[in-house]
TORKOL-4160 file (C-alpha; in steps of 0.2 Angstrom, whole numbers, padded with zeros to 4 digits, m for minus):
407
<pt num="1" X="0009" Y="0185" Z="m0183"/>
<pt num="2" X="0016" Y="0173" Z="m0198"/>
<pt num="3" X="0017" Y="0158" Z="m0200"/>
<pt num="4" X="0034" Y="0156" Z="m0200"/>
<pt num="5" X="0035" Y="0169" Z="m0184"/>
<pt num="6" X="0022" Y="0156" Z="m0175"/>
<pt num="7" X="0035" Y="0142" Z="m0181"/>
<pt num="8" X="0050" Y="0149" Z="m0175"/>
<pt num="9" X="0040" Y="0151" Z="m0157"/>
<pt num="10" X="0037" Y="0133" Z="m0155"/>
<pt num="11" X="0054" Y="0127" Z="m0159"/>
<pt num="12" X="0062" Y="0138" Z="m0146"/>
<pt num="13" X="0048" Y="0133" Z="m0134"/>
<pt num="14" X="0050" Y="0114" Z="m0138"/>
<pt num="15" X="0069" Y="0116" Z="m0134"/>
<pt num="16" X="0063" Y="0126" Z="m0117"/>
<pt num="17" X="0052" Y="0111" Z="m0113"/>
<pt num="18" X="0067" Y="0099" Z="m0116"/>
<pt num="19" X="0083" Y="0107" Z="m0109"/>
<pt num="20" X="0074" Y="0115" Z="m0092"/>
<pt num="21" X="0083" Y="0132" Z="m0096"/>
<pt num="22" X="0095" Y="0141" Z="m0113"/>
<pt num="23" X="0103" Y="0154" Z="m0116"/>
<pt num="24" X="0097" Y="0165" Z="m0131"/>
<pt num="25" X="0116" Y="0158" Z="m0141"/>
<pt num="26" X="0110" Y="0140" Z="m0138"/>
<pt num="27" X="0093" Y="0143" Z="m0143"/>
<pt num="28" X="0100" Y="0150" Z="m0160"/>
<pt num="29" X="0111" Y="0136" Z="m0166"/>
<pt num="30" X="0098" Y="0122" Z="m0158"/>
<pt num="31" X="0087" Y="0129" Z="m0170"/>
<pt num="32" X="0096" Y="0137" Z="m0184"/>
<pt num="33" X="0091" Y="0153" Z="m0182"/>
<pt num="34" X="0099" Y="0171" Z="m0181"/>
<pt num="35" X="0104" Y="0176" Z="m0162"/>
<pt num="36" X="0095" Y="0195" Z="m0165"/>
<pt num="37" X="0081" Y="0185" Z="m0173"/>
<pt num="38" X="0081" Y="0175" Z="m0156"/>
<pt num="39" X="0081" Y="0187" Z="m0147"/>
<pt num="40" X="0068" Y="0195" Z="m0154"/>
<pt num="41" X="0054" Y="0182" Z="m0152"/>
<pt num="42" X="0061" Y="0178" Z="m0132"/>
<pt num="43" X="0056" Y="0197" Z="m0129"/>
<pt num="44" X="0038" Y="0194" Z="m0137"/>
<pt num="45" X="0039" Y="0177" Z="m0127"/>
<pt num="46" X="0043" Y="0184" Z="m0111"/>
<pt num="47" X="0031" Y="0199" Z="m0115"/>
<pt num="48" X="0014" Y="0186" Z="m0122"/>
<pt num="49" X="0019" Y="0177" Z="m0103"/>
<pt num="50" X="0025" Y="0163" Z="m0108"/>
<pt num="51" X="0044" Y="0162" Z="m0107"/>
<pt num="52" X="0054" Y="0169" Z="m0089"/>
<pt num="53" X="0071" Y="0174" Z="m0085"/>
<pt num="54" X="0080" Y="0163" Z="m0073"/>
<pt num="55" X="0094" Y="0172" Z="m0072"/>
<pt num="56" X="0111" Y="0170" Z="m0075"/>
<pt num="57" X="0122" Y="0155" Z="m0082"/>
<pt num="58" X="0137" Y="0148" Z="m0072"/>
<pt num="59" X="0152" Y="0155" Z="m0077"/>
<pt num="60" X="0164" Y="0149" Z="m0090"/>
<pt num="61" X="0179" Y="0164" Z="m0090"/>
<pt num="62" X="0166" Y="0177" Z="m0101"/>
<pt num="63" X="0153" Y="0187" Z="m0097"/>
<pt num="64" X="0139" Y="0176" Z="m0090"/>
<pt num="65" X="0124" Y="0173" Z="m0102"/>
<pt num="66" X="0106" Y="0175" Z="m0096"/>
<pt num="67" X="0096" Y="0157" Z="m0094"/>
<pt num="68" X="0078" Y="0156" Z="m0101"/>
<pt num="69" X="0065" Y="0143" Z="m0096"/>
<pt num="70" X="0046" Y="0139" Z="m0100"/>
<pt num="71" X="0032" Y="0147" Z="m0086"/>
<pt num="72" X="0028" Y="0132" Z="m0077"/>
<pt num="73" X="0008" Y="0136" Z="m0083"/>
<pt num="74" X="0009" Y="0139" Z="m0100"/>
<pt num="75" X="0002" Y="0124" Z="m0105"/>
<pt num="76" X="m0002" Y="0106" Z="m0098"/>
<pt num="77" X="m0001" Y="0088" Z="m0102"/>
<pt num="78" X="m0012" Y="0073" Z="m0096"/>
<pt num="79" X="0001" Y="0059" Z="m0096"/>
<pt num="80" X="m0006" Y="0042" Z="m0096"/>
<pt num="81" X="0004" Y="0027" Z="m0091"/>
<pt num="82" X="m0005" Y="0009" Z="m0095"/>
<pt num="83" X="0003" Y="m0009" Z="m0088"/>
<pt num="84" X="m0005" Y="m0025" Z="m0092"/>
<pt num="85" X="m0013" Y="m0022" Z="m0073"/>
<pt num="86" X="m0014" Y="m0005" Z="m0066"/>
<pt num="87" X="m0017" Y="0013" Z="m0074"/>
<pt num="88" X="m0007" Y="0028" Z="m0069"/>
<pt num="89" X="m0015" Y="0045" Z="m0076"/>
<pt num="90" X="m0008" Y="0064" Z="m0070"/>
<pt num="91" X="m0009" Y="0079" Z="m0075"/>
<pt num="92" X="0010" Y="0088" Z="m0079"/>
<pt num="93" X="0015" Y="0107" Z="m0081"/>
<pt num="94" X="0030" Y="0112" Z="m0092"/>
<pt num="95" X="0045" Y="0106" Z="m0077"/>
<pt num="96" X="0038" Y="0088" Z="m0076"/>
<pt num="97" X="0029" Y="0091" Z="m0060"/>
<pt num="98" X="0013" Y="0085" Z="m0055"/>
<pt num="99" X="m0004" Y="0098" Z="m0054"/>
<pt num="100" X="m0013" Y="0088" Z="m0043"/>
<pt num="101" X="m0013" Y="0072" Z="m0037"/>
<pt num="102" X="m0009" Y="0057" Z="m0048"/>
<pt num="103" X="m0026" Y="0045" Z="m0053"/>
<pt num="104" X="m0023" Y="0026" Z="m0051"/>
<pt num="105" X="m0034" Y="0011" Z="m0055"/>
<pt num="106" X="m0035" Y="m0008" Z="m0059"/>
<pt num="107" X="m0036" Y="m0012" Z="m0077"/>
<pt num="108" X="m0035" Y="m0030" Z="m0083"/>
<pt num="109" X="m0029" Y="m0027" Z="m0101"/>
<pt num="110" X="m0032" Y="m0045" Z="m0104"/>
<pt num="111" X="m0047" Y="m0048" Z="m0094"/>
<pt num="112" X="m0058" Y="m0035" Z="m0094"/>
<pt num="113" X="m0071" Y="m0033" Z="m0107"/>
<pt num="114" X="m0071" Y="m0017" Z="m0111"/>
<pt num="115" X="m0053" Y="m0007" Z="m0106"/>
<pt num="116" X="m0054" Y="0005" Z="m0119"/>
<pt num="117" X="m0073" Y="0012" Z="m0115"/>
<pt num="118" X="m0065" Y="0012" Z="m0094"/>
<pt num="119" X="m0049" Y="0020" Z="m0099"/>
<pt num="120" X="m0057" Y="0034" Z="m0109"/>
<pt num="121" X="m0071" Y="0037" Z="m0095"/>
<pt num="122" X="m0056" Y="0039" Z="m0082"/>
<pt num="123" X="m0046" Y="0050" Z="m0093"/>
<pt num="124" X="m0063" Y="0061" Z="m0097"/>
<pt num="125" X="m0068" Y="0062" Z="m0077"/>
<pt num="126" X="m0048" Y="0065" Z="m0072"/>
<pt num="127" X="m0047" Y="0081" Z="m0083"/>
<pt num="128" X="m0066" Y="0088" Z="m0077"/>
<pt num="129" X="m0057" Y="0086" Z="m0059"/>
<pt num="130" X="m0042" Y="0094" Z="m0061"/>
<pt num="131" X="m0049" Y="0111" Z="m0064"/>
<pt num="132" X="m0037" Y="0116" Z="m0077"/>
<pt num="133" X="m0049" Y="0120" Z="m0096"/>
<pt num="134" X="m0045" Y="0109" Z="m0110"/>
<pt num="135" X="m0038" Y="0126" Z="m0119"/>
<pt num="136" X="m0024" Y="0126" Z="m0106"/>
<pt num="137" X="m0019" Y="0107" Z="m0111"/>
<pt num="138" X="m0009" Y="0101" Z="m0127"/>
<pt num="139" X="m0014" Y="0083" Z="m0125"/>
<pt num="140" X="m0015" Y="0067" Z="m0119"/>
<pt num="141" X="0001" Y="0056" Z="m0122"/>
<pt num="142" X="m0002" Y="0038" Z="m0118"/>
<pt num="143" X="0011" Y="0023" Z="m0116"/>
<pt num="144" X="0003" Y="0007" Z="m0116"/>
<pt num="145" X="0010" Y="m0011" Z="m0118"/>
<pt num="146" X="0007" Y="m0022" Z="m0134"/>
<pt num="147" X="0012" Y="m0020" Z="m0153"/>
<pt num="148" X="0008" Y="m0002" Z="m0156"/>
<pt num="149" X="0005" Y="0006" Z="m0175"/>
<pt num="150" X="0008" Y="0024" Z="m0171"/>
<pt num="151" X="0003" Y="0029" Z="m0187"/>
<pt num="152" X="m0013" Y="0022" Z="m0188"/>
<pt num="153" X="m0018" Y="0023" Z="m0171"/>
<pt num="154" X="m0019" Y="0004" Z="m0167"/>
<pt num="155" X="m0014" Y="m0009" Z="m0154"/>
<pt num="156" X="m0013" Y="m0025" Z="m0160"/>
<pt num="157" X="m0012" Y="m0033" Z="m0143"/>
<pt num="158" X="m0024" Y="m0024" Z="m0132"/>
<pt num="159" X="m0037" Y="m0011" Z="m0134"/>
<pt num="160" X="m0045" Y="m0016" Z="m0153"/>
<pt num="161" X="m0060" Y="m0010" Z="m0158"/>
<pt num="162" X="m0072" Y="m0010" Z="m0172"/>
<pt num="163" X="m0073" Y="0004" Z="m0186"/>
<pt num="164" X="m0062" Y="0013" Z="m0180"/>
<pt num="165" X="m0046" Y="0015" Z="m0172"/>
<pt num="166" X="m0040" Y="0020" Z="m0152"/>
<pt num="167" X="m0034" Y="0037" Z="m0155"/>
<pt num="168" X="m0050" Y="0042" Z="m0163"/>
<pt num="169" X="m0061" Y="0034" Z="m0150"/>
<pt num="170" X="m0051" Y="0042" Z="m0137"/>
<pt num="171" X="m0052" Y="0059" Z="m0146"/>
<pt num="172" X="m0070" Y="0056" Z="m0149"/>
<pt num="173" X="m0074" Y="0057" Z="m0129"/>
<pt num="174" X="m0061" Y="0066" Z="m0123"/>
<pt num="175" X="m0061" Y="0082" Z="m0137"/>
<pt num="176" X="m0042" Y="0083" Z="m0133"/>
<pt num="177" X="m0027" Y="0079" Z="m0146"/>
<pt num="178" X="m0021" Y="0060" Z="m0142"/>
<pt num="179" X="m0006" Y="0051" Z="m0145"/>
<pt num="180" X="m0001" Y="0036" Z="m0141"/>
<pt num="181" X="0016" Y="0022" Z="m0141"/>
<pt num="182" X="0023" Y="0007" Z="m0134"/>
<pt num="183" X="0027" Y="0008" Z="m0115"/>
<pt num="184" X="0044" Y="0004" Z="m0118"/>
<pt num="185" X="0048" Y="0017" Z="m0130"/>
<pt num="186" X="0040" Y="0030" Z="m0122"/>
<pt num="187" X="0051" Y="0024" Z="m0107"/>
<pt num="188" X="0067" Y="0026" Z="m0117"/>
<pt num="189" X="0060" Y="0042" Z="m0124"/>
<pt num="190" X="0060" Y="0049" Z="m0107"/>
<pt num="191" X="0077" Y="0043" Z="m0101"/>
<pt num="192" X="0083" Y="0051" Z="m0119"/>
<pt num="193" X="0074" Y="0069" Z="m0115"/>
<pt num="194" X="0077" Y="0070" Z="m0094"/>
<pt num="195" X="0084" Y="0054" Z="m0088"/>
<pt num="196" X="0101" Y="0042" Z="m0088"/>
<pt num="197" X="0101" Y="0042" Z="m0107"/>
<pt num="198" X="0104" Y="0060" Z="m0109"/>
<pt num="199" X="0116" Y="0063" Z="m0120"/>
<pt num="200" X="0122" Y="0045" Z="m0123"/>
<pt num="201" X="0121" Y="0040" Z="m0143"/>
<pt num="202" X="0119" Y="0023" Z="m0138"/>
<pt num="203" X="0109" Y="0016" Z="m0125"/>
<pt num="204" X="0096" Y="0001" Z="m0122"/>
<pt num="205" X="0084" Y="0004" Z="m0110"/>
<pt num="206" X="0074" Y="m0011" Z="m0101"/>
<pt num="207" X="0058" Y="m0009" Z="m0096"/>
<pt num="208" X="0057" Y="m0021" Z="m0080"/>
<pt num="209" X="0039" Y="m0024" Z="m0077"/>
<pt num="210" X="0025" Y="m0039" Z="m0081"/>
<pt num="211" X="0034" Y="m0041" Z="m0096"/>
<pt num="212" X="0053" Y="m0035" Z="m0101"/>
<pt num="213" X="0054" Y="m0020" Z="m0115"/>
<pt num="214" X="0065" Y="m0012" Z="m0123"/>
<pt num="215" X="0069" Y="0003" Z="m0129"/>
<pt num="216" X="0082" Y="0007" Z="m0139"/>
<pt num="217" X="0093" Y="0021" Z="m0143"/>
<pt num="218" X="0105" Y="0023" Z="m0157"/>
<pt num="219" X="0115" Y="0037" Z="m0163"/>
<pt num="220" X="0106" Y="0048" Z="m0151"/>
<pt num="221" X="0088" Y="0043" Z="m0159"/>
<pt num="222" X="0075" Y="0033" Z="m0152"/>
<pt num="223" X="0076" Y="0017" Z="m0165"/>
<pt num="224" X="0059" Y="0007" Z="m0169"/>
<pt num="225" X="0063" Y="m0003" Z="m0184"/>
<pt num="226" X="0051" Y="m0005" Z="m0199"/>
<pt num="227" X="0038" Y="m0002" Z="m0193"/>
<pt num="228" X="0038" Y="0002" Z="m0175"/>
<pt num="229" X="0040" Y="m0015" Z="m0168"/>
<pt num="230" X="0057" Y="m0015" Z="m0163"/>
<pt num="231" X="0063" Y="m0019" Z="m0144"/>
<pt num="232" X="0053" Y="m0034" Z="m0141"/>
<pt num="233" X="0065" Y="m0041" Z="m0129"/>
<pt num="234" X="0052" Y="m0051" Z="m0121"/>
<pt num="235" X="0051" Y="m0063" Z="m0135"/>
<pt num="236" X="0070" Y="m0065" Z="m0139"/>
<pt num="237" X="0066" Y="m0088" Z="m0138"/>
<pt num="238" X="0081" Y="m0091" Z="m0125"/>
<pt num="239" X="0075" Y="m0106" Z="m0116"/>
<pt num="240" X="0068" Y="m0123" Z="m0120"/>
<pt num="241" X="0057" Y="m0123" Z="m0105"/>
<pt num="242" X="0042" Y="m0129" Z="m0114"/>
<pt num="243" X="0032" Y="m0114" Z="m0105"/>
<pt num="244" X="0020" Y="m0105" Z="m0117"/>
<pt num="245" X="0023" Y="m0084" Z="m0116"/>
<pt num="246" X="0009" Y="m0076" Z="m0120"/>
<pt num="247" X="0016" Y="m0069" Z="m0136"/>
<pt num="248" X="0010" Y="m0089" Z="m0140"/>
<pt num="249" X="0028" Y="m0094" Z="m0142"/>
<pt num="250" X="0036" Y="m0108" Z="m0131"/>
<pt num="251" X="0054" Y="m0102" Z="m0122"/>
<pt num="252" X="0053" Y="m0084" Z="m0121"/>
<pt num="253" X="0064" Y="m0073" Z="m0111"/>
<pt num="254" X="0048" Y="m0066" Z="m0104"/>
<pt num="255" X="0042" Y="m0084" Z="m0096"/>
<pt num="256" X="0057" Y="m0085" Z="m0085"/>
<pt num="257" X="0059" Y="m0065" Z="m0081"/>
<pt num="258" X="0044" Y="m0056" Z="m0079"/>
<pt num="259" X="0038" Y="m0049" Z="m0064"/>
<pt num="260" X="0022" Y="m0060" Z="m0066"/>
<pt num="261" X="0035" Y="m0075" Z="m0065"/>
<pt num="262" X="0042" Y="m0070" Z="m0051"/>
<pt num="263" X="0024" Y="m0068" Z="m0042"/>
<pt num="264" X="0021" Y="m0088" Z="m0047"/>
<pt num="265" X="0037" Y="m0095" Z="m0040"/>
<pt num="266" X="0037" Y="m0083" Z="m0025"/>
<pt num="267" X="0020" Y="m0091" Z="m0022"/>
<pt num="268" X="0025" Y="m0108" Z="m0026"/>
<pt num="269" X="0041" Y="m0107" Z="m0014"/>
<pt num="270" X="0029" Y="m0101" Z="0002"/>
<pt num="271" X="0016" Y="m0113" Z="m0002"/>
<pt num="272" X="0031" Y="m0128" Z="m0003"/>
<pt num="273" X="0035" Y="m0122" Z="0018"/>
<pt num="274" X="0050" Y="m0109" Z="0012"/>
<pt num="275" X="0056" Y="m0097" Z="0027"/>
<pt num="276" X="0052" Y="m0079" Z="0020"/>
<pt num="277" X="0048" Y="m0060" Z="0027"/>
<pt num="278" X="0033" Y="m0064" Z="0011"/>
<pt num="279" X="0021" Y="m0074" Z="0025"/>
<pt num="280" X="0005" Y="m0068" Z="0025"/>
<pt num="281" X="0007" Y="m0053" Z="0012"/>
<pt num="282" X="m0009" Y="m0055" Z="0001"/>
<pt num="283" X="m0004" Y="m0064" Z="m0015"/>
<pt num="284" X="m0017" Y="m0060" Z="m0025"/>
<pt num="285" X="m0014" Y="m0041" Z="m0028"/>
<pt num="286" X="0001" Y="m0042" Z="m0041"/>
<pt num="287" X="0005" Y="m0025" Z="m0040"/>
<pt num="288" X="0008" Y="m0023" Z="m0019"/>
<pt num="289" X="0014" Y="m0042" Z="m0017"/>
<pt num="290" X="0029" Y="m0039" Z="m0033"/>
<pt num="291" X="0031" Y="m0022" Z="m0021"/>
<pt num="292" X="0035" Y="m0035" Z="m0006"/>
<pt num="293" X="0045" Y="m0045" Z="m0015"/>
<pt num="294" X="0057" Y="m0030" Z="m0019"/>
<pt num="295" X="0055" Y="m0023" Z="0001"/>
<pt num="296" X="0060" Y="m0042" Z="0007"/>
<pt num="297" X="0073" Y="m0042" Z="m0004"/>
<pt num="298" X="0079" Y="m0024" Z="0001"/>
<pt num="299" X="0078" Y="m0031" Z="0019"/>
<pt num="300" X="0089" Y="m0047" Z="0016"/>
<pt num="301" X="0077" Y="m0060" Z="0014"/>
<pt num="302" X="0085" Y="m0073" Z="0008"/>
<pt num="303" X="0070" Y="m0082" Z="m0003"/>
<pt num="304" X="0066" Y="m0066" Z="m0010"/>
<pt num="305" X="0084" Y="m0062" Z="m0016"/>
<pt num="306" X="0085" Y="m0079" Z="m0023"/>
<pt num="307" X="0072" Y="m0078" Z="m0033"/>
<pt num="308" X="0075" Y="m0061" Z="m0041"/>
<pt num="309" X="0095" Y="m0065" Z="m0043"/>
<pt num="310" X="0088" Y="m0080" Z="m0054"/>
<pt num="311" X="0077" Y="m0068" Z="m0065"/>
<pt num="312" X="0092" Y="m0056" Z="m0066"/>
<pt num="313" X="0102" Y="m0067" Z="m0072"/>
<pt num="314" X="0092" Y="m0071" Z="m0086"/>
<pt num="315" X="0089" Y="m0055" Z="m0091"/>
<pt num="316" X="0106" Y="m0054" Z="m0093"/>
<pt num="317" X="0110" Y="m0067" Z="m0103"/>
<pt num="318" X="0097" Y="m0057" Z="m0115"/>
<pt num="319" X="0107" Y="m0040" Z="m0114"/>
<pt num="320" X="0123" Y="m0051" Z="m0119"/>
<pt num="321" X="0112" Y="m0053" Z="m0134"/>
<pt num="322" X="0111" Y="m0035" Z="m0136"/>
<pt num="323" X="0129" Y="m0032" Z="m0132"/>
<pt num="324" X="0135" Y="m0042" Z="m0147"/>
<pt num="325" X="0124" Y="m0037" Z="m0159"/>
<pt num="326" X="0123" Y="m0017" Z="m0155"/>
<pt num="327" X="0137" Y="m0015" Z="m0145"/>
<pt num="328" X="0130" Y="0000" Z="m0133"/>
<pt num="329" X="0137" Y="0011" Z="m0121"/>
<pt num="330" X="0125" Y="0010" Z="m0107"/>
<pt num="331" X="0111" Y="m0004" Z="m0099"/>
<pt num="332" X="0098" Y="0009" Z="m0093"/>
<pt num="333" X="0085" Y="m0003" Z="m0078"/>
<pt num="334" X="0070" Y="0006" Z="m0081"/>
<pt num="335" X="0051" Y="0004" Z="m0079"/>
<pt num="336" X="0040" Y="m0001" Z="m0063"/>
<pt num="337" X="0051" Y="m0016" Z="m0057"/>
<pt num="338" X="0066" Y="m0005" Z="m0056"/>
<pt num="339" X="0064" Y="0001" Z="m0040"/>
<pt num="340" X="0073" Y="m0013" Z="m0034"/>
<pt num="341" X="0085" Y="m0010" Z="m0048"/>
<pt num="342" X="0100" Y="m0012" Z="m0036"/>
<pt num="343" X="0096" Y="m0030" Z="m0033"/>
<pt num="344" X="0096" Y="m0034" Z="m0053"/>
<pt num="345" X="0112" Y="m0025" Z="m0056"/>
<pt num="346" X="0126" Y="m0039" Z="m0048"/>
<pt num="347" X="0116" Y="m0054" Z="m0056"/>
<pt num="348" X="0114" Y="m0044" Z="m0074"/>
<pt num="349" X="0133" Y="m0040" Z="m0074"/>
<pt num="350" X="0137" Y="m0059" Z="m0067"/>
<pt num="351" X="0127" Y="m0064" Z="m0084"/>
<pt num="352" X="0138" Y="m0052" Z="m0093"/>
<pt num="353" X="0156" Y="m0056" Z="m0085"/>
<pt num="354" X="0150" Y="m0075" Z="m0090"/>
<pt num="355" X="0143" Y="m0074" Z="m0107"/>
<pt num="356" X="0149" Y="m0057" Z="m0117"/>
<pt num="357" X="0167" Y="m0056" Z="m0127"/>
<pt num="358" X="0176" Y="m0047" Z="m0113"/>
<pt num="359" X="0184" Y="m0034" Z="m0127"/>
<pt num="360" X="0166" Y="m0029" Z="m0134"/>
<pt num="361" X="0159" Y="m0025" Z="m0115"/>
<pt num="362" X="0175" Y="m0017" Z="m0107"/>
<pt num="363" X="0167" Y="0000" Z="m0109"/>
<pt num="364" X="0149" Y="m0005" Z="m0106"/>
<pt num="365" X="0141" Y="0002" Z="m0089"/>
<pt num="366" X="0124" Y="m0005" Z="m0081"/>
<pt num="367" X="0116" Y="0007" Z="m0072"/>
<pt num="368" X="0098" Y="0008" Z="m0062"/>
<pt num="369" X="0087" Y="0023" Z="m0069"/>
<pt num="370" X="0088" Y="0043" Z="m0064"/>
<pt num="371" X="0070" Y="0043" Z="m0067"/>
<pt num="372" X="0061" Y="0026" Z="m0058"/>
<pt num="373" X="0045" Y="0021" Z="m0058"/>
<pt num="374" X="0039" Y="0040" Z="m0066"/>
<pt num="375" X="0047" Y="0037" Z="m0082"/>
<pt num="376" X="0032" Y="0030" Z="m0091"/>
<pt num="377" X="0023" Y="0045" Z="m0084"/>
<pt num="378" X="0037" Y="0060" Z="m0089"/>
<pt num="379" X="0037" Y="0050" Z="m0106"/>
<pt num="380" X="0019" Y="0050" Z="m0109"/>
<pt num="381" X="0021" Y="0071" Z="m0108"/>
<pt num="382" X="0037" Y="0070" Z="m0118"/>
<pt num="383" X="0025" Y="0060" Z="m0133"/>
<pt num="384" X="0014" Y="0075" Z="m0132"/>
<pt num="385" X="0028" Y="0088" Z="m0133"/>
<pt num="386" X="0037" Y="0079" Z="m0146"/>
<pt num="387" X="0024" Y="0084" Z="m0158"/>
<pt num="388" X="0019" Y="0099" Z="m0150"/>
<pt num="389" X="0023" Y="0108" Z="m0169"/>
<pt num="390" X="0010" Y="0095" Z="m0177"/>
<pt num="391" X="m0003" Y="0097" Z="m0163"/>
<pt num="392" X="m0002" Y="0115" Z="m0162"/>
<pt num="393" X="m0003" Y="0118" Z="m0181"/>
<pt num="394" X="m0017" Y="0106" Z="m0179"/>
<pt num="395" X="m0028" Y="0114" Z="m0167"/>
<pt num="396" X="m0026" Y="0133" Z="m0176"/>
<pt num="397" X="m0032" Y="0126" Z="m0190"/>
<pt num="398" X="m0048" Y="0117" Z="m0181"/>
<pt num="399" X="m0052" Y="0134" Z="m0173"/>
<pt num="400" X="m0048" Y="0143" Z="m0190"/>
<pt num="401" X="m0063" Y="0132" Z="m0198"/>
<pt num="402" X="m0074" Y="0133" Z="m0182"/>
<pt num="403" X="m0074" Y="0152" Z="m0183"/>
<pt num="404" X="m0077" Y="0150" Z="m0204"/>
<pt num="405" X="m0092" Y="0137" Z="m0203"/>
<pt num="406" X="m0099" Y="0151" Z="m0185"/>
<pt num="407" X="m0097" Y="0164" Z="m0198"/>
């Protein structure tokens, strides 16, 4: 087979992966190719086992055209999702569906010693587990928080290491292709590819979680700025509340916002004698008492709505910011937090009504997430397949010089 023949073979499995299931017409303008020349390579597909029928379009007044869709099996992704806390890794076939069960684990990004070293050990023992060879998986896609240089393969919050970088370290253990980005744009990436951001040009997605992303989608792109450090909604400095974030900063959105925030003053409010569904839930896991908070709140307890209504708020008074500077179509709530998302909508739209030029927001909708809490995950896997032309073209040539150096 060619080169180009090999090229043309990706692009249409890359769109498969991405639009669930084409026709053979969409595939040729999507990629700029010929439809007998289309054609062509989705009979070779079909016949190599790795493209299906799955039968025949809706119809529109013609004849109905077939559909075509990826085998499920053709490949696999370990998608990796790393908060400040917890680590989420599971293994994902070619529908976004989980082979096997999902791994999950502390991680203390800021207290642990040595989270790289745990977090390539995990990923190592999660793939021997699974059963599935590393020649059936494309790669491991990580979102993680912190300032990421996807280029070089550094985090310049978390994970530094010495003489070297993290992709190459993890590449190093694991013997698999590794990529990794911010957790917030990996976030939007997925809502851009699967979730409530399909097919909107322009979009900001918020990441709710220990702190508040942001990804943010322009002209139908993901945008990142100079050099891949745009969306730190966190640190936008809207307060003078003389609290340190831990940017370093004094008044970021993040100190009156986050989901760690909301931990401390739902602590502080039981331990001052306030009435609450919270008593007795253990305070000192983050991640299951943040989960209380939401169900309380869910259930109508007044303290818990209070406190959340007051981070809400806030967060919109940040988006206001992004309303007048970008002027987007759609507020996406995103990320771990947003399972609750219902009770941030009315306070982020209050914050909105009060402090946005009514004439730039009339058109603007705030919306809670298709996808929830699996969007760091399906993003993860979408970072992998994003490059699955680079990483492909990659390992033939690594296989090329094996079998040159055996001979």
């Amino acid at each position: 087979m060619t080169e180009k023949n090999r090229l043309y073979k990706r692009k249409i499995k890359k769109q498969l992966y991405f639009s669930g299931a084409l026709s053979c017409v969409e595939l040729s303008k999507l990629n700029d190719m010929s439809i007998p020349l289309t054609a062509k390579h989705l009979d070779e597909l079909i016949a190599d086992g790795e493209v299906e029928e799955m039968g025949l379009a809706l119809s529109t007044g013609g004849r109905r055209p077939v559909l075509y869709s990826l085998k499920h099996d053709l490949t696999y992704v370990v998608s990796v999702w790393v908060d400040q806390l917890v680590t989420r890794i599971a293994m994902l076939d070619m529908k976004n569906r989980y082979v096997g069960e999902m791994k999950k684990f502390d991680l203390e990004l800021s207290s642990d010693p040595q989270p790289l070293q745990i977090l390539a050990k995990e990923i190592k023992q999660f793939i021997a587990e699974s059963g599935i060879s590393k020649e059936k998986i494309a790669g491991v896609g990580i979102a993680m928080p912190g300032f990421i240089d996807v280029e070089r393969g550094l985090n310049h919050s978390f994970f530094k290491v010495k003489e070297t970088d993290i992709v190459s370290y993890l590449r190093s253990v694991i013997d698999l292709p590794v990529l990794i980005d911010n957790d917030s744009s990996v976030i939007a990436l997925a809502e851009l590819r699967f979730g409530s951001a399909k097919g909107r040009l322009n979009a900001m997605v918020l990441n709710i979680g220990w702190g508040i992303g942001l990804g943010m989608i322009l002209n139908g792109s993901l945008f990142r700025g100079n050099n891949g450090f745009a969306g730190e909604f966190s640190h936008i400095p809207l307060f003078t509340n003389n609290k340190m974030c831990s940017c370093g900063k004094m008044g970021c959105l993040e100190t009156e916002t986050s989901l760690l925030v909301i931990l401390e003053k739902a602590k502080e409010g039981l331990l001052a004698g306030r009435a609450s569904l919270l008593e007795g839930v253990d305070t000192e896991n983050k991640e299951l008492f943040a989960s209380a908070i939401m169900k309380a709140a869910l259930k109508g307890d007044r303290f818990a709505i209070e406190i959340l209504s007051e981070a809400g708020y806030n967060i919109g008074r940040g988006v206001a910011i992004l309303v007048h500077l970008l002027n987007p179509e759609t507020i996406i709530l995103s990320g771990i937090g947003s399972v609750g998302s219902k009770l941030w909508l009315t306070p982020i739209q209050q914050a909105l009504n009060e402090h946005c030029i009514p004439k730039i927001a009339e058109h603007l909708t705030v919306e809670a997430s298709s996808m929830g809490s699996e969007a760091g995950l399906v993003g993860a896997a979408s970072l992998i397949m994003e490059h699955y032309d680079e990483l492909n073209e990659k390992k033939i040539k690594t296989i090329k010089k094996y079998s040159l150096q055996k001979n």
